[in-house]
N, C-alpha and C positions, 0 to 999 in steps of 0.2 A: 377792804382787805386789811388786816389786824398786820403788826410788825411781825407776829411769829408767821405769818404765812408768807412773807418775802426772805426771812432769811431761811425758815423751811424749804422755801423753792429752792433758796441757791442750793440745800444739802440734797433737797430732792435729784436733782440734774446732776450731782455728782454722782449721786449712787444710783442712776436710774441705767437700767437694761441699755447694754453695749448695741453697737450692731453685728452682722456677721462676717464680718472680715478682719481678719489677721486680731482673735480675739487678744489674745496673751497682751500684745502689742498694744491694742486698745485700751485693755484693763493698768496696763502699766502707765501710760499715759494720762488717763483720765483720773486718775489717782495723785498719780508724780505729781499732774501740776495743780493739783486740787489745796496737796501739800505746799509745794513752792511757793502756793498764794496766798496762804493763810488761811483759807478757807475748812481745813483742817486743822485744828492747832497743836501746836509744840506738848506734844506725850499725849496727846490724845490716842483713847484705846479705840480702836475699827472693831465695827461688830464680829461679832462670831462668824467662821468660813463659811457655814451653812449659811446664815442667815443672809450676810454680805454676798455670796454666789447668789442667790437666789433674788436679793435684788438687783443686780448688776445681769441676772440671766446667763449666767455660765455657769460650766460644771463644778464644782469642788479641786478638781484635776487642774484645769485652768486658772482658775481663782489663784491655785496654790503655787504656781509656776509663775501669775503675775508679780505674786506676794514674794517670792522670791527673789524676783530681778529686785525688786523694787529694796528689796534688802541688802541686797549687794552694790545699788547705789549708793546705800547709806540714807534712805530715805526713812524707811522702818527699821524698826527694832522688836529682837523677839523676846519674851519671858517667859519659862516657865513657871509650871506649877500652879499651887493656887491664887487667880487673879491675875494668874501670865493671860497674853495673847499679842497681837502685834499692834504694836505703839506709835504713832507719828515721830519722827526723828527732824526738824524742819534742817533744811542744810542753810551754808551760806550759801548765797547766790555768786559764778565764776567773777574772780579779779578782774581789775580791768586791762589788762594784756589779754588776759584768756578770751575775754570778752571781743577786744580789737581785734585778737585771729580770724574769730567767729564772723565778726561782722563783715572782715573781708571774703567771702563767703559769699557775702550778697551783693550782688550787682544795685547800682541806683533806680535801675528799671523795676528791678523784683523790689526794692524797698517802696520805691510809690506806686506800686500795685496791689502791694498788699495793706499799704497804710488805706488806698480808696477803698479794696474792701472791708477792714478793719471799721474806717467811717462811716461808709456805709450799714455797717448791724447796728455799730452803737445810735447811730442817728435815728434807725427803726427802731431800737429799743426805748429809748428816750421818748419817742412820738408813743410808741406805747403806752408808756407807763404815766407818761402826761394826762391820756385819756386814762387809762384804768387802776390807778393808782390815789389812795387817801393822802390827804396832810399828814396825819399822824404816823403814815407809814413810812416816813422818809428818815428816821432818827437812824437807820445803820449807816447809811448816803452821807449824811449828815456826821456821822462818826469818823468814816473812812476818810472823807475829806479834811475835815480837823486832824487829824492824824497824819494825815499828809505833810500839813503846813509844819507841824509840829520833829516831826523825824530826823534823826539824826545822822541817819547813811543814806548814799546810795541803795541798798540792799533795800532796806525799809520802806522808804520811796517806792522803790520798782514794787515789791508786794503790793503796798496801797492804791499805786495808782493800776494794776491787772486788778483788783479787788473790786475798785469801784465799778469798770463796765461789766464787770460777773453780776454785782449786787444788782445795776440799774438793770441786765437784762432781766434777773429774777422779779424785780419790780414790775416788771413790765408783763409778768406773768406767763414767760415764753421759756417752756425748757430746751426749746433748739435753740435758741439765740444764746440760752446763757449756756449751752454746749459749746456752741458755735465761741463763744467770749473764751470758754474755756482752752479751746484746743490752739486757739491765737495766743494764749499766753505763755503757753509751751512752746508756739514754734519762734517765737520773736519775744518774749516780752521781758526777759534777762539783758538784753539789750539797747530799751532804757536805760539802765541803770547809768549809760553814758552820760545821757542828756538831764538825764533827773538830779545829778548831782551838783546840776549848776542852780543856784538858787535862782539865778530870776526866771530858769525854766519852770522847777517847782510852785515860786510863786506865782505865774503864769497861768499853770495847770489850774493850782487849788482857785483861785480864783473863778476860771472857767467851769471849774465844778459846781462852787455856788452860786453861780448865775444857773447854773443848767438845774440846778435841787429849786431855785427858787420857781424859774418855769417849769417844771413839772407841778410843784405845787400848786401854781396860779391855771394849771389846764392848757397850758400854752403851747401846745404839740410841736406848733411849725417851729418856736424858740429853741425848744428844747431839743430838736433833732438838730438843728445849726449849731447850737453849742456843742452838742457831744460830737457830733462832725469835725469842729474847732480842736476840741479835746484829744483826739486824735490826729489829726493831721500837723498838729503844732507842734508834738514832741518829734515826730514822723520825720517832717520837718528838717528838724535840727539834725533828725540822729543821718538823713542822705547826708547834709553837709558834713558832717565826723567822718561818713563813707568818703568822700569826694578828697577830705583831707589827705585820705591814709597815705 
């Protein structure tokens, strides 16, 4: 599998057909955080409504009522005229007050419930992508990770590290898992930003990253699900004790 068909997957899985329930809602979602994680980039143009409805499987009507909210978040931007259409606007990610509100919110229970299933996809994805994934295919992994180590906020961090299990489930060739990655980083993944801001978290993480890029490369399934398992439940981890502080 070539590099353009793993970051093709990731784009695939964001713009692939909703399900049917509470579309508007979905499309708003699957989008918002498609943006939020960089997987969209800053003034990137979105296809035409036709074209975009009809991969996403909604009407025109719908599409346009997502495309809406989503503008009134401040996520997109409109232009007319010739060359207009709607643009990625990337936000910042909530301050960290805004953030501690949110996170009281969550009880300790619900935060290692969801960190287990969180570890859990990325662990299957990783064991995936160990079997069905090339050497050469690992250079976006590879990217996203250096980029990590390298970042200068909070904010940056948090994208990087939601980015990485998007990219590794795409690696792995699953477009539910890397849906699945997706809809996890909407409902929780702003909330790193706690934990990632501490450098020896980051360092921690990126670390655990290239140990888990090197066993996927080497074929090493069982490695490679325990690290990404790791990778998850160590910022997971930190952010109950932030909970526990409040």
């Amino acid at each position: 599998m070539r590099q353009d068909r793993i970051d093709g997957g990731t784009r695939r899985a964001v713009f692939s057909p909703v399900d049917n329930r509470a579309r508007v809602d979905t499309v708003v979602r699957r989008l918002g955080d498609a943006i939020e994680l960089g997987l969209l980039a800053d003034g990137e143009q979105l296809p035409g409504e036709s074209e975009l409805a009809g991969r996403l499987g909604v009407s025109t009507v719908t599409l346009r009522e997502a495309l809406m909210a989503l503008r009134q978040q401040g996520l997109l931007i409109t232009r007319r005229g010739r060359g207009g259409g709607s643009f990625v606007a990337l936000p910042e990610l909530p301050a960290e007050e805004r953030l501690r509100t949110r996170l009281r919110g969550w009880s300790t229970e619900e935060l290692r419930d969801l960190g287990d299933h969180w570890a859990a996809l990325s662990g299957a994805g990783a064991r995936l992508a160990a079997q069905r994934t090339e050497p050469e295919d690992l250079i976006q992994l590879r990217r996203t990770a250096d980029e990590l180590i390298q970042a200068q906020d909070a904010a940056a961090c948090c994208r990087l590290y939601g980015r990485f299990h998007v990219e590794l489930a795409a690696a792995a060739q699953s477009a539910r898992l890397t849906r699945e990655q997706l809809t996890l980083q909407g409902e929780v993944g702003a909330l790193l930003c706690l934990v990632l801001a501490e450098d020896s978290c980051r360092e921690e993480v990126a670390d655990r990253q290239r140990e888990l890029i090197s066993a996927v490369q080497d074929g090493d399934h069982a490695t490679a699900g325990t690290l990404a398992e790791r990778c998850v439940r160590e910022p997971v981890a930190r952010l109950v004790a932030v909970r526990l502080a409040l």
